[in-house]
N, CA and C of each residue as an Amber inpcrd file, in Angstrom:
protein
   372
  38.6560000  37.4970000  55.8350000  38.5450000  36.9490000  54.4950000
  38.1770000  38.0570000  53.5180000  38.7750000  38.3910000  52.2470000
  38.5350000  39.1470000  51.4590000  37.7260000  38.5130000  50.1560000
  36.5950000  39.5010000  49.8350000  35.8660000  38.5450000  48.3730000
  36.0780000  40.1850000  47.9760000  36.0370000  39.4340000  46.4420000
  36.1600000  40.2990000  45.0060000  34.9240000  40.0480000  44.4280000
  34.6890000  41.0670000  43.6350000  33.3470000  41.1490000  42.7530000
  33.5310000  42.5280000  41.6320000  33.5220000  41.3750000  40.5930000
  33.9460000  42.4450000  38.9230000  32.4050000  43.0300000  38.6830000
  32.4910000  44.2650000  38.6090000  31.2370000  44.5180000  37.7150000
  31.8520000  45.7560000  36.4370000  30.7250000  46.0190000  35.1300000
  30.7320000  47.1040000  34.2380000  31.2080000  46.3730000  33.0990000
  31.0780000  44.6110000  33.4670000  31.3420000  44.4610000  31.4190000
  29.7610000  44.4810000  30.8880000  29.8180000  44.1570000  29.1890000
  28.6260000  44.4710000  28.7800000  29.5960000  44.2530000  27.5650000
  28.2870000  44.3300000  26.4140000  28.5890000  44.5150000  24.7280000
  29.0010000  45.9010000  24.4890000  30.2350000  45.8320000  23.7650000
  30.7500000  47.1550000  23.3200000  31.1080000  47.0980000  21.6480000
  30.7700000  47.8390000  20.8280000  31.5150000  47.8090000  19.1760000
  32.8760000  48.2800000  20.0400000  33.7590000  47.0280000  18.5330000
  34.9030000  47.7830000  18.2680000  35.5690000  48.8370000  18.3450000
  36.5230000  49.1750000  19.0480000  36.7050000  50.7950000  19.2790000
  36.5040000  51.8690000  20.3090000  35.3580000  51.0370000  20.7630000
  34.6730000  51.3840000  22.4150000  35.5050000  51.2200000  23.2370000
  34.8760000  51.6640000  24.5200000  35.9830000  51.8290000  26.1210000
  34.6420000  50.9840000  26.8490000  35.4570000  50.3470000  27.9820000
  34.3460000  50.0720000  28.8150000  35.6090000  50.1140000  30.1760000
  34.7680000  50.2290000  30.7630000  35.5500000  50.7080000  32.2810000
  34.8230000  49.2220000  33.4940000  35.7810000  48.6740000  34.1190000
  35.6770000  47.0670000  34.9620000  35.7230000  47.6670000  36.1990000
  35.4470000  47.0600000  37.1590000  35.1010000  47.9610000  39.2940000
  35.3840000  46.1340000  39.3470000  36.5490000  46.2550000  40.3360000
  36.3400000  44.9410000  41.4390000  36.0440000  45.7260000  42.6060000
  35.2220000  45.1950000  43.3900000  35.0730000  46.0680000  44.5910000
  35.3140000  44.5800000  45.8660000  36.3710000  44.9450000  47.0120000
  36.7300000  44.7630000  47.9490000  36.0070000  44.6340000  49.0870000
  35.3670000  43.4070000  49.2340000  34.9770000  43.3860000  51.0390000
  35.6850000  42.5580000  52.1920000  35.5000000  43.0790000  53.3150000
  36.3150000  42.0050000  54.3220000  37.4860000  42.8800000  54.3550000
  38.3350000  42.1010000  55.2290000  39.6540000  42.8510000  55.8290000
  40.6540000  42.7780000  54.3560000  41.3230000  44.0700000  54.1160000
  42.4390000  44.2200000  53.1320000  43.5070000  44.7110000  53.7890000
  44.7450000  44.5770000  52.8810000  46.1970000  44.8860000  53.4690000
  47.0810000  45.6810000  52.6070000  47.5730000  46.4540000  52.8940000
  48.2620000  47.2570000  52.5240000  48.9550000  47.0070000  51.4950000
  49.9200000  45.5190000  51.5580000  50.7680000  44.6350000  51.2710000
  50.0070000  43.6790000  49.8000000  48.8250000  43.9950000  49.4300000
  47.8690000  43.5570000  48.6970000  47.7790000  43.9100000  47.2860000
  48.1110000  43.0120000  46.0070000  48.4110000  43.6960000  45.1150000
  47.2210000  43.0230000  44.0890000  46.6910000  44.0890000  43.1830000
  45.4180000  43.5090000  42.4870000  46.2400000  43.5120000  40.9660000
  44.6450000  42.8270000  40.7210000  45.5140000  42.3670000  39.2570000
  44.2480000  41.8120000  38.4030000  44.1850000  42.2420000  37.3780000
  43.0890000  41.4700000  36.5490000  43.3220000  40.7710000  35.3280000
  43.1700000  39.6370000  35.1510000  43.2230000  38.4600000  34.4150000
  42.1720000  38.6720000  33.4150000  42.1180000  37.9250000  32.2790000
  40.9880000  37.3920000  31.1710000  41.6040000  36.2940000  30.8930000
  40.2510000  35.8370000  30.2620000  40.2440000  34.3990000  29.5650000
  39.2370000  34.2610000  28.7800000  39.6710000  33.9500000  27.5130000
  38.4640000  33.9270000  26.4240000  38.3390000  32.7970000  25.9920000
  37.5060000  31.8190000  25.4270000  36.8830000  30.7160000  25.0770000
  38.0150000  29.5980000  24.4870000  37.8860000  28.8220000  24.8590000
  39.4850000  27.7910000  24.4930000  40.7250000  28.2010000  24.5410000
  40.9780000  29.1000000  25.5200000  42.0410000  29.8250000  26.1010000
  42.2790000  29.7380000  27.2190000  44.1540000  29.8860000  27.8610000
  44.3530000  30.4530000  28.7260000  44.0050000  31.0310000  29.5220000
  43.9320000  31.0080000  30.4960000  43.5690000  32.7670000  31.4760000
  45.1200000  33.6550000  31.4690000  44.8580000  34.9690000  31.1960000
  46.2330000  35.2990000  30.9510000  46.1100000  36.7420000  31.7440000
  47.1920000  37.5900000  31.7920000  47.2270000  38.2290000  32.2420000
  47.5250000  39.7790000  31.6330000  46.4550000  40.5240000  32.0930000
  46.3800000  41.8060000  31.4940000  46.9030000  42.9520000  32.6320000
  47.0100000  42.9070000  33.7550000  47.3370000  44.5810000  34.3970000
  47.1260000  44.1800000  36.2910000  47.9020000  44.7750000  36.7280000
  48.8280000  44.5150000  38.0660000  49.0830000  45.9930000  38.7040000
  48.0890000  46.0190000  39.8230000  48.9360000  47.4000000  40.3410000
  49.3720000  47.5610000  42.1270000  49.4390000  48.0440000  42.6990000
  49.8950000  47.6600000  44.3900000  49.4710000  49.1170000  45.0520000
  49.0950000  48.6050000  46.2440000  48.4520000  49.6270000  47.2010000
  49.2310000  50.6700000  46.1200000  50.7650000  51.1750000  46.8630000
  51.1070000  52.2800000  46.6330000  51.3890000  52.4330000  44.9700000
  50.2290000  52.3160000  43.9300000  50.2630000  52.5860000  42.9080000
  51.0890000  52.7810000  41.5210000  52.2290000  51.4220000  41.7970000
  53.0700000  50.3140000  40.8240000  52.2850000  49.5570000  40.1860000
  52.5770000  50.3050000  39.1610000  51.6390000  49.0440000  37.6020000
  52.6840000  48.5950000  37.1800000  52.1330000  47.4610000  36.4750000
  52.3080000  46.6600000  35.2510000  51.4820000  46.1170000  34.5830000
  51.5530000  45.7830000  33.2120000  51.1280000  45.7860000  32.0980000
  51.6410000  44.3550000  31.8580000  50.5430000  43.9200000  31.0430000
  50.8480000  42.7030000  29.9250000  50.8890000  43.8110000  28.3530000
  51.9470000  44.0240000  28.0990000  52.3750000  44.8150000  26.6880000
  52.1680000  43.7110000  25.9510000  52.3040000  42.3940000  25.5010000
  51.5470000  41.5070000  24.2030000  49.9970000  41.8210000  24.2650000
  48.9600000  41.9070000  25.3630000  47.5580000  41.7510000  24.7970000
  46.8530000  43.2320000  25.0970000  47.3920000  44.0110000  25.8420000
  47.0970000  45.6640000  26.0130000  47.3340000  46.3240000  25.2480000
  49.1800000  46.4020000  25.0210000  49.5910000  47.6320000  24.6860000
  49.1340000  48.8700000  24.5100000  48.9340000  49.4130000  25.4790000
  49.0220000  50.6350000  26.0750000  47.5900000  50.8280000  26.1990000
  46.5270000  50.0820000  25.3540000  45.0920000  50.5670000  25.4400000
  44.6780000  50.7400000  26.8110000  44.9500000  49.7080000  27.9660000
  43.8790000  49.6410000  28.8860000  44.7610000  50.6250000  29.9900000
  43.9770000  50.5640000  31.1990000  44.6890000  51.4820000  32.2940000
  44.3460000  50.8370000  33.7250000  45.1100000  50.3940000  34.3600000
  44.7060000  50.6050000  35.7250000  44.9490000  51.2560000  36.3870000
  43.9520000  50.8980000  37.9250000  43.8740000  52.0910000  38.6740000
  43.4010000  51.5080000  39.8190000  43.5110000  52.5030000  41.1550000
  42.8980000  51.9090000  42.6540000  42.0960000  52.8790000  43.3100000
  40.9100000  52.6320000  43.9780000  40.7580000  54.0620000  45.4440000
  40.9520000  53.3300000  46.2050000  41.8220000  52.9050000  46.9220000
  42.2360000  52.5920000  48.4320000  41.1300000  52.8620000  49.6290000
  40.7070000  53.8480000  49.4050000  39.3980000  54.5120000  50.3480000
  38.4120000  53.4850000  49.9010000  38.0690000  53.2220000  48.7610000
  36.6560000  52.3380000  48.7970000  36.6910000  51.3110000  48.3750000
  38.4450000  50.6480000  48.4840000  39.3740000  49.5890000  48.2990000
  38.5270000  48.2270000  46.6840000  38.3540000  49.6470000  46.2090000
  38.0880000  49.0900000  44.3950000  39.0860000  49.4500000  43.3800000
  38.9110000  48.4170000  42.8380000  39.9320000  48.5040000  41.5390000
  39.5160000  48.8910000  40.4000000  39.6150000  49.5980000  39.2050000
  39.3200000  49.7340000  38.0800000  40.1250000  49.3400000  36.9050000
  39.7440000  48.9140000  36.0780000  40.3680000  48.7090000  34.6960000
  39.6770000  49.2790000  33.3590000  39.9890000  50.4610000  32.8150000
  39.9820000  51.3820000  31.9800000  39.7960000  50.7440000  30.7280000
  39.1670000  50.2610000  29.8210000  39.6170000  49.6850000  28.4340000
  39.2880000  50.5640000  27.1020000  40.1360000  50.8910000  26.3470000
  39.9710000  51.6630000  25.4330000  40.4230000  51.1140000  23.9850000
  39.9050000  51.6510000  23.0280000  39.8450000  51.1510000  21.5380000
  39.4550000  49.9700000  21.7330000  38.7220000  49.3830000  22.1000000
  38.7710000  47.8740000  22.4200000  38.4560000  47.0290000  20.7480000
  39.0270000  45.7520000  20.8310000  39.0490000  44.7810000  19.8530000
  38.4100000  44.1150000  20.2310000  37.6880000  43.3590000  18.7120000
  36.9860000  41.8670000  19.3740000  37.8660000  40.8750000  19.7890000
  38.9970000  40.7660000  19.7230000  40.1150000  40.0310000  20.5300000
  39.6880000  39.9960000  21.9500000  39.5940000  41.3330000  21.9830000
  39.2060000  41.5590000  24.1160000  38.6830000  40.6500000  24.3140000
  37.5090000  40.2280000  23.4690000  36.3650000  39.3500000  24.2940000
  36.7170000  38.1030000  25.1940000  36.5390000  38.2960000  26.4310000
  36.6060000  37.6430000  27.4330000  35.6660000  37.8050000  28.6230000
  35.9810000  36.6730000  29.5190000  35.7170000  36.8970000  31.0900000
  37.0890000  37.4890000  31.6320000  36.3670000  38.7510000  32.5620000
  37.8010000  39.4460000  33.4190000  37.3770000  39.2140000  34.4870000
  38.3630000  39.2700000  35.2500000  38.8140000  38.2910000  36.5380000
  39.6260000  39.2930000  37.2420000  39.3890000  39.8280000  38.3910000
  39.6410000  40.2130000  39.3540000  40.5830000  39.7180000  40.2710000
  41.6860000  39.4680000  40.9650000  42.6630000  38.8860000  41.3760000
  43.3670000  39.9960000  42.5930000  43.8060000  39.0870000  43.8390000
  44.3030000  39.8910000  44.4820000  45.4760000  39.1420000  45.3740000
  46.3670000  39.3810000  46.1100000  46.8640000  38.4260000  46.4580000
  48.1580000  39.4780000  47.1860000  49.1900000  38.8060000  48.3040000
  50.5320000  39.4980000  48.7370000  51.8170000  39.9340000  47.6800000
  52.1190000  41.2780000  47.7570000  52.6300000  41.9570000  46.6790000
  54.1730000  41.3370000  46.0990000  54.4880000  40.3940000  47.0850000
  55.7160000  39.6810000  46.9030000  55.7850000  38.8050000  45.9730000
  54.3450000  38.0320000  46.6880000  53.9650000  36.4010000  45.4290000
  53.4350000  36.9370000  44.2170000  52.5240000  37.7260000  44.0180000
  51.2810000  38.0660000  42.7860000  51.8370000  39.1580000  42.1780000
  52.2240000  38.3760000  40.7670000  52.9350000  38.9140000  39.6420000
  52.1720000  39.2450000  38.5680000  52.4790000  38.3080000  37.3410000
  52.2090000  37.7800000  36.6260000  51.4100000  36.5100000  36.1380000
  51.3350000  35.7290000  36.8550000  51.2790000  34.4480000  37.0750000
  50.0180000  33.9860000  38.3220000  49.2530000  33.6860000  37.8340000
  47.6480000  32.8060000  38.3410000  48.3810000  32.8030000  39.8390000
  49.0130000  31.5280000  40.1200000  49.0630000  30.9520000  41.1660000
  49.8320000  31.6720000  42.1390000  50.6770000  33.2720000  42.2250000
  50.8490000  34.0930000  43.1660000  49.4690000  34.9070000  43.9970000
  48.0100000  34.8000000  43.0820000  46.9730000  35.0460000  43.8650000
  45.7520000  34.2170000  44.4580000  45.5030000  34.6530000  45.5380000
  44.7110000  33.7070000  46.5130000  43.2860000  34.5280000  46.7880000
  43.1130000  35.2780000  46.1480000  41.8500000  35.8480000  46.2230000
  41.0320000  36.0610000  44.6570000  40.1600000  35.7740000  43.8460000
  39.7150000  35.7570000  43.0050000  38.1950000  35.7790000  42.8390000
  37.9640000  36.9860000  42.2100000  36.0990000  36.9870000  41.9990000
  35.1640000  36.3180000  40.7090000  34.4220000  36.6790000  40.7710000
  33.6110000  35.3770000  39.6390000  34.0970000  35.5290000  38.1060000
  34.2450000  36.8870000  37.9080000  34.3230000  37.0820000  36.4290000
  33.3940000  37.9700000  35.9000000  33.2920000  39.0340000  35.1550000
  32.6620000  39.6520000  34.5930000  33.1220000  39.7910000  32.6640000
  31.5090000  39.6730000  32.0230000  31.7220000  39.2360000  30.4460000
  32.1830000  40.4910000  29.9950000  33.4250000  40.3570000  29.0560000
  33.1870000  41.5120000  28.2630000  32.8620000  40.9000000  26.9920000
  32.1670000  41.6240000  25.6050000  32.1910000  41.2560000  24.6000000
  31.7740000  42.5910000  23.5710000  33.2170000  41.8960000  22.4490000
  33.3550000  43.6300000  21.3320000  32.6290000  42.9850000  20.3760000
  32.2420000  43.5110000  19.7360000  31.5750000  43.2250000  18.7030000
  32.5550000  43.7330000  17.1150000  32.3850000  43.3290000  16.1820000
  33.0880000  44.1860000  15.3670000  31.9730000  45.4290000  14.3710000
């Protein structure tokens, strides 16, 4: 069984970077593609950034564009998500997501592994 756990949100002004860690316990697979979600207050959960063992991203280009970054260490099977210039738009819970690289896209219900959520919030 694999659990996820987001840590490194916090209050940031406008403009700020804050950098997100899901960190990986339990058995992982090669075949395993992460992905981190937000969802902000009377919203959607939507999708921000997707990457796979062997280090294939994708991007949600409507709510990123180009600001944020992902990233993996395979060795200490954590994920990072990079956020830069950030907007008070950002403000959300991010969500950690993991799931088989075939099913887990875009889309919630291709992942079967999901951690609690960690707050971000920009301030202006």
């Amino acid at each position: 069984q694999v659990q996820l756990e987001e840590s490194g949100g916090g209050l940031v002004q406008a403009g700020g970077s804050l950098r997100l860690s899901c960190a990986a316990s339990g058995r992982t697979f090669s075949n395993t593609a992460m992905a981190w979600f937000r969802q902000a207050p009377g919203k959607e959960r939507e999708f921000v950034a997707r990457i796979t063992w062997s280090g294939v991203t994708t991007y949600s280009t409507d709510s990123v564009k180009g600001r944020f970054t992902i990233s993996r260490d395979n060795a200490k099977n954590t994920v990072f998500l990079q956020m830069n210039s950030l907007k008070p738009e950002d403000t959300a819970v991010y969500y950690c997501a993991g799931g088989n690289y075939v099913l887990a896209g875009t889309e919630e219900g291709g992942y079967n592994y999901w951690g609690q959520g960690t707050q971000v919030t920009v301030s202006s």
